[in-house]
C-alpha positions in Angstrom: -42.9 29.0 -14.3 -45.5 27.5 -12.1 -45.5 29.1 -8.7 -42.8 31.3 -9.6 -42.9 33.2 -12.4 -47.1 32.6 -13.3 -49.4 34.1 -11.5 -52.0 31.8 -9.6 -54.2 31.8 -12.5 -51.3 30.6 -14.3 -50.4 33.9 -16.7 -48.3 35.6 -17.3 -47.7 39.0 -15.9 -48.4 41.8 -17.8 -45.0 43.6 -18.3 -43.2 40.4 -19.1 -42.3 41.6 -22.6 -41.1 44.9 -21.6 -38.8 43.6 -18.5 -37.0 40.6 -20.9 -36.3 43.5 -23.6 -35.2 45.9 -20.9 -33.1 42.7 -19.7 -31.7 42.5 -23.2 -30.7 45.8 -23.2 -28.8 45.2 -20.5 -27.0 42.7 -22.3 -28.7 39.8 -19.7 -30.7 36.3 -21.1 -33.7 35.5 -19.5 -33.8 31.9 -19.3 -37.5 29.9 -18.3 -36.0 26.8 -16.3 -38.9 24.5 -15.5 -40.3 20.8 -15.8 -42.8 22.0 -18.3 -42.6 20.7 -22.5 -40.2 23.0 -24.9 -43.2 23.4 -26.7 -45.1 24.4 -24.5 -42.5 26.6 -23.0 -42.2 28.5 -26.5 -46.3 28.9 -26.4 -46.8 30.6 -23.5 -44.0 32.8 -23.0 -44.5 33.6 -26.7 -42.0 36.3 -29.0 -40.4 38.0 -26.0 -38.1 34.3 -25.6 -37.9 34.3 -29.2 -34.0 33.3 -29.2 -33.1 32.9 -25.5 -32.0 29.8 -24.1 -35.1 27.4 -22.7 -34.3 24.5 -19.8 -37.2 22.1 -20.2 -38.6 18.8 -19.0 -36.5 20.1 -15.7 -33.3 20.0 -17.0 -33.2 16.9 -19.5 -33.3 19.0 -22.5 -31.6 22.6 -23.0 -31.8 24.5 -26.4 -31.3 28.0 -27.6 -32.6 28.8 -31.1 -32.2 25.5 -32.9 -29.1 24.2 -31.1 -29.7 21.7 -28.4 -27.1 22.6 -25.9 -27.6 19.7 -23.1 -30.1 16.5 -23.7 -30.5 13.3 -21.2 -32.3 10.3 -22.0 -33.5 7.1 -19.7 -33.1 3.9 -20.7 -36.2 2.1 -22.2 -35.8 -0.3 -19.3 -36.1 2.4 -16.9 -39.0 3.5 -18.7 -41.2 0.2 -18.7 -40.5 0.2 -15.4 -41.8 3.4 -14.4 -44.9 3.0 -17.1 -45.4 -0.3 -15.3 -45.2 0.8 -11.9 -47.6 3.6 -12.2 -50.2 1.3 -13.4 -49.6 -0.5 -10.6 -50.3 1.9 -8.4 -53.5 2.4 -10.1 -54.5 -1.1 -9.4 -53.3 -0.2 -5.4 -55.8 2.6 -5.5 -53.5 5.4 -6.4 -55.5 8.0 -8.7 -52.2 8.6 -10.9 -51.3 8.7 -14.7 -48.1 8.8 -16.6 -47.0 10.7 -19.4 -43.9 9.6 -21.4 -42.0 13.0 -21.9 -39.9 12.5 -25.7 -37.9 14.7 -27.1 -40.7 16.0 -29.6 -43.8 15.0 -28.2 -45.3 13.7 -25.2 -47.6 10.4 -24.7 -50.3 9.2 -22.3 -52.6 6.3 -22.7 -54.7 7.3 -19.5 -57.7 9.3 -21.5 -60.3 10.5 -18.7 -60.7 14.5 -19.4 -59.7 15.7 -15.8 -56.1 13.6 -16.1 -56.3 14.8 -20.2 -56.8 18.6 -19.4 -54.2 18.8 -16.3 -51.6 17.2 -18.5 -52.5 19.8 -21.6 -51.8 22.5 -19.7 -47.8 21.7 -19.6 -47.6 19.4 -22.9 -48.6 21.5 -26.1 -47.1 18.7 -28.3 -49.2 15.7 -26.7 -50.4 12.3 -28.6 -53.1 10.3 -26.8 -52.7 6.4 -27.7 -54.0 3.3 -26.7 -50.8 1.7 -24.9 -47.8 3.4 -23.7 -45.2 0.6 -24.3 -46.3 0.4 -27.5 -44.8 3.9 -28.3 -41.1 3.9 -29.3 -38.8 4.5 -26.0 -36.0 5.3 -26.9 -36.0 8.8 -26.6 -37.1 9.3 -23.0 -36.4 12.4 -21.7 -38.5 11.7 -18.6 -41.7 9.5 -17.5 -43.9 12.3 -15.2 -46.3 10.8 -13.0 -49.3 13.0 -11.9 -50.6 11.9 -9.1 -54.7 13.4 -8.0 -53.7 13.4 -4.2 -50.8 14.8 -2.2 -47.9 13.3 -4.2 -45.6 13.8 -0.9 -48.0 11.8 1.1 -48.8 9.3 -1.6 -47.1 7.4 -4.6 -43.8 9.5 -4.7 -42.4 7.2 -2.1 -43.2 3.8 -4.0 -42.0 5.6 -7.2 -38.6 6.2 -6.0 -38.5 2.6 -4.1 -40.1 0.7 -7.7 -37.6 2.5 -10.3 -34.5 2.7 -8.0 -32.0 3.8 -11.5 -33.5 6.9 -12.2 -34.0 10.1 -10.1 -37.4 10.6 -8.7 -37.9 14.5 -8.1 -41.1 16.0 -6.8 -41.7 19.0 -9.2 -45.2 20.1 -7.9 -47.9 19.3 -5.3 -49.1 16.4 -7.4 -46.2 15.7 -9.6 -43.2 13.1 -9.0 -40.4 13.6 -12.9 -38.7 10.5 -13.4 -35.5 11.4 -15.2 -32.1 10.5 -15.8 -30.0 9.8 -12.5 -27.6 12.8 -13.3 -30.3 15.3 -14.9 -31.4 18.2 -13.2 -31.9 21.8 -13.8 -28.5 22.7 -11.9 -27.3 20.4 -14.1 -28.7 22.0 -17.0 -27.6 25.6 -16.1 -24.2 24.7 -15.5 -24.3 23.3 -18.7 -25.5 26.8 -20.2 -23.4 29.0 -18.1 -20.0 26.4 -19.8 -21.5 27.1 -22.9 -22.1 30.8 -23.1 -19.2 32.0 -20.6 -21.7 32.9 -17.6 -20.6 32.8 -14.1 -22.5 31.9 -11.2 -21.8 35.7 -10.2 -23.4 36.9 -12.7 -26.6 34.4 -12.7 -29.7 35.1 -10.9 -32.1 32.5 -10.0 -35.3 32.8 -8.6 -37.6 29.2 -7.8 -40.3 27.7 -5.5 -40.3 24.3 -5.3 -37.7 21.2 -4.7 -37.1 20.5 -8.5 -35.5 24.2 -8.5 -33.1 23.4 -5.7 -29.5 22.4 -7.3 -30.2 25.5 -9.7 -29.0 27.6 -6.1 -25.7 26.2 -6.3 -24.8 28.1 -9.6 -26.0 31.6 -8.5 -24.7 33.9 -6.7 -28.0 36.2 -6.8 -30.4 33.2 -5.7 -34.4 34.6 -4.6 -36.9 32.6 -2.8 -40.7 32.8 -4.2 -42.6 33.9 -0.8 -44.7 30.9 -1.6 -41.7 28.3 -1.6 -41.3 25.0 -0.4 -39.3 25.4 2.9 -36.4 23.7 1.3 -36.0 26.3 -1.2 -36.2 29.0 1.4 -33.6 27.5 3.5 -31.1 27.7 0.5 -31.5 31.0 -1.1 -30.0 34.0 -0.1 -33.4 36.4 -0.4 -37.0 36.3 -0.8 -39.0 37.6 -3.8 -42.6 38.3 -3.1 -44.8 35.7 -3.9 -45.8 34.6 -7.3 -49.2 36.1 -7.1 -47.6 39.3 -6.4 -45.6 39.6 -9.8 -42.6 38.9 -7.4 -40.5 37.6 -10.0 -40.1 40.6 -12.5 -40.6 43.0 -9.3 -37.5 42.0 -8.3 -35.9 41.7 -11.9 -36.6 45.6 -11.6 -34.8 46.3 -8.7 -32.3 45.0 -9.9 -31.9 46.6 -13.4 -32.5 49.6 -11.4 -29.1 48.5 -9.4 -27.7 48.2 -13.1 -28.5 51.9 -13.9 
């Protein structure tokens, strides 16, 4: 989504709804894979996804129509912990904020309107309370940590070091996804591809950033945003103009022109 298939005001392009129902013509899904809420998934990519398979919360949840196909959970343990530890790094000086990612809604307990608004824009179902571990945890798909700074540079590190049972995976400039140790959206589309009787050969995947990187493993036609982290360039086999350049469905073009 972000960096990939959004453009850098983060919409959507234009022909998006005519190249998924040209896709479906052809008989191929159109699946969004990203770290962003179901819900919020389903909002902005609207009627055109109507009944295609979604991978959410970066793999931890996978559902098509009303069937969940894949779900992983962390522990409540593991989620204290990472609740805990990002208020700790707030006390270290760390401008960072959880949110706790369930399976039907999202929670934060930070409430300034700058940590507020950048967490709307990927959580449409999204309760503000007074105290995290007060919420019930054991539904946990992931704890995301948001971090105001360079999350590379800054608290990703003491993340990964603080919560050492779940897998810490930097899904943005300033985001670190605390998830199951297994979870992952490779994970997730292996898990689609079992379920619907898709091959990596006939699975495109297109990505920018390090939480996209296992995904290259189960696609044989595997693009490169121009914009990508050097680790995802180093993996796929070609390069899709950049997100700001409608790169995305460009591509998906060429390639149904390929199809005839």
């Amino acid at each position: 989504m972000d960096g990939t298939l959004l453009d850098g005001d983060g919409l959507l392009p234009a022909v998006f709804a005519d190249t998924v129902a040209r896709l479906r013509a052809q008989g191929v899904l159109f699946t969004p894979a990203s770290g962003r809420q179901l819900a919020n998934l389903r909002t902005v990519l609207g009627e055109p996804i109507a009944h295609s398979p979604i991978i959410a919360e970066n793999g931890t949840l996978v559902v098509q129509d009303d069937e969940v196909i894949h779900c992983e959970t962390i522990s409540v343990n593991d989620t204290v912990a990472a609740i805990s530890t990002t208020r700790d790094l707030g006390i270290d000086g760390y401008n960072v904020g959880a949110v706790m990612a369930g399976v039907e809604c999202a929670y934060i307990d930070r409430q300034d309107p700058p940590f507020v608004e950048e967490v709307s824009r990927y959580y449409r179902e999204l309760e503000v309370v007074d105290d995290l571990l007060a919420v019930p945890l054991n539904r946990t798909l992931k704890v995301a940590v948001y971090d105001f700074g360079d999350v590379e540079a800054g608290s990703s590190q003491a993340l990964k070091a603080a919560v050492p049972d779940v897998q810490a995976v930097v899904s943005g400039v300033h985001w670190t996804d605390l998830m199951p140790p297994t979870a992952s959206k490779g994970r997730a589309l292996a898990a689609l591809q079992t379920r619907l009787g898709i091959t990596p050969a006939q699975t495109a995947v297109f990505g920018d950033y390090l939480n996209d990187l296992d995904m290259y493993e189960h696609a044989e036609l595997s693009f490169a945003m121009a914009n990508a982290h050097p680790g995802i360039q180093a993996v796929a086999h070609w390069t899709a103009p950049a997100n700001t350049e409608g790169g995305v469905l460009r591509t998906v073009d060429a390639l149904l022109e390929r199809l005839g």
